[in-house]
N, C-alpha and C positions, 0 to 999 in steps of 0.2 A: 504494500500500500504506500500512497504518497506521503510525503512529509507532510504535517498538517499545520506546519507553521511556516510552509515556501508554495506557490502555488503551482499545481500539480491538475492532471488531469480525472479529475473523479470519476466521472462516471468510469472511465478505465480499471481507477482503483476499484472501484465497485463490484465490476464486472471481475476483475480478476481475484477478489475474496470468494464472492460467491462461487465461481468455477472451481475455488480450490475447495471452498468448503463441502461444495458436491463430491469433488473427488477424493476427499478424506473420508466423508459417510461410505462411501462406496467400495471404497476399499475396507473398510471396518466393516463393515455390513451392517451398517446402524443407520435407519433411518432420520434421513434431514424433512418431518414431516413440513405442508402448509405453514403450522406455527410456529414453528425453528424455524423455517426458512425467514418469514415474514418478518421475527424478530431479529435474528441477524442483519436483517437488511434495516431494521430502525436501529441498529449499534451503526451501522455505515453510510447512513445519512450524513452523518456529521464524524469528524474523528472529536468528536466530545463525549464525556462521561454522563450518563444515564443513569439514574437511579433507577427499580425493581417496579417503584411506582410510575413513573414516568415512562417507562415502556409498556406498563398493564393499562393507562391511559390512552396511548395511542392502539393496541391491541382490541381493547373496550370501543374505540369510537370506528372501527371497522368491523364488529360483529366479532371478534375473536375469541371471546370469552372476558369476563366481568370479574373474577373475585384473581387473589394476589394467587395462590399456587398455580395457576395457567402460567402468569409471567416466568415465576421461580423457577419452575418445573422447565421451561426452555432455557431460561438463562445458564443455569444449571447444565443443563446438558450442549448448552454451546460453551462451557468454561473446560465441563471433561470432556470435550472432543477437541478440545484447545484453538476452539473457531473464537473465542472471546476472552476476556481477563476480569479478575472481580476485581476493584479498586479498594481496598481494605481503608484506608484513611477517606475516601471520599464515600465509600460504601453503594457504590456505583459500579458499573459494567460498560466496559467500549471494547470493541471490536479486536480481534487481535490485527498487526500489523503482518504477522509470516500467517498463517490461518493453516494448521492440522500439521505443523514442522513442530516436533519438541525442540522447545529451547526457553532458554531463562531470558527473563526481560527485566527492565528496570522501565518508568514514567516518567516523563516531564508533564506536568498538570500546572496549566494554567488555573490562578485562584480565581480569577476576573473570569473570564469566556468557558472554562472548563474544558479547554481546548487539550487533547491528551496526544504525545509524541511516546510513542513504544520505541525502547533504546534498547543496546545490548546489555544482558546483566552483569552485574559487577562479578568477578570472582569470589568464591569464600574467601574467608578474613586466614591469614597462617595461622593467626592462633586453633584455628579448629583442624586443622589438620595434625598440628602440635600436640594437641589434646586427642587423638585419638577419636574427634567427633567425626561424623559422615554427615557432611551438611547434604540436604535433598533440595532444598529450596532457599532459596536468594529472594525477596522481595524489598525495592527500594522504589521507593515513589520520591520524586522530587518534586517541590511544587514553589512557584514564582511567576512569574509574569510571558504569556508569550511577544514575540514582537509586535502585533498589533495591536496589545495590550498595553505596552511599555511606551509605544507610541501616542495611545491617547489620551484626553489631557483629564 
């Protein structure tokens, strides 16, 4: 996907989340139903962070279903298909940037726009390696201003 703080050609980016996100269901042999699909495509709207409600809104006012475990219950299953990422500090969900590639990521989160940039993830720290830990997971959210942020007054 494009950078979402340089401009890029979306509809492109769009097209080529969802082609991978087909081609990851499909290799797993897990279905990308109607409501997955539909909700992925409301994380790639925008490369901004979403919250749980904020998706069961837009899902509600197209006939999709109305109470919160409709939302969960995709968002969920596009985080373990690693089509999406759950934002812990924002409590929100965007789009993954590699969509159904394992790999660690790290955030840049606009506080203004909610504008989210998926980066590579940091290495574990030496000391856990020192220690004999087996680190599984890295998560680092960084959050400040993007440039069109930074820009206005």
């Amino acid at each position: 996907m494009g950078d979402p703080f340089h401009r890029h050609d979306h509809g492109a980016c769009v097209a080529e989340a969802l082609l991978a996100a087909e081609s990851a269901c499909a290799a797993r042999g897990v279905a990308l139903t109607p409501l997955r699909r539909r909700t992925l495509e409301i994380l790639l709207e925008g490369h901004a962070a979403l919250g749980a409600y904020e998706v069961l809104s837009r899902l509600s006012a197209e006939g999709l279903g109305s109470q919160p475990p409709v939302a969960y219950r995709a968002l969920n299953f596009l985080v373990g298909q690693g089509l999406a990422h759950r934002l812990q500090g924002l409590q929100a969900f965007v789009a993954c940037a590699r969509p159904g590639a394992p790999h660690a990521a790290s955030f840049l989160v606009c506080r203004s726009c909610r504008t989210v940039l998926e980066a590579g993830a940091p290495p574990a720290p030496p000391e856990a390696e020192a220690a004999g830990f087996a680190v599984e997971t890295v998560v680092q959210e960084s959050e400040g201003l993007c440039p069109a942020c930074r820009g206005a007054p």
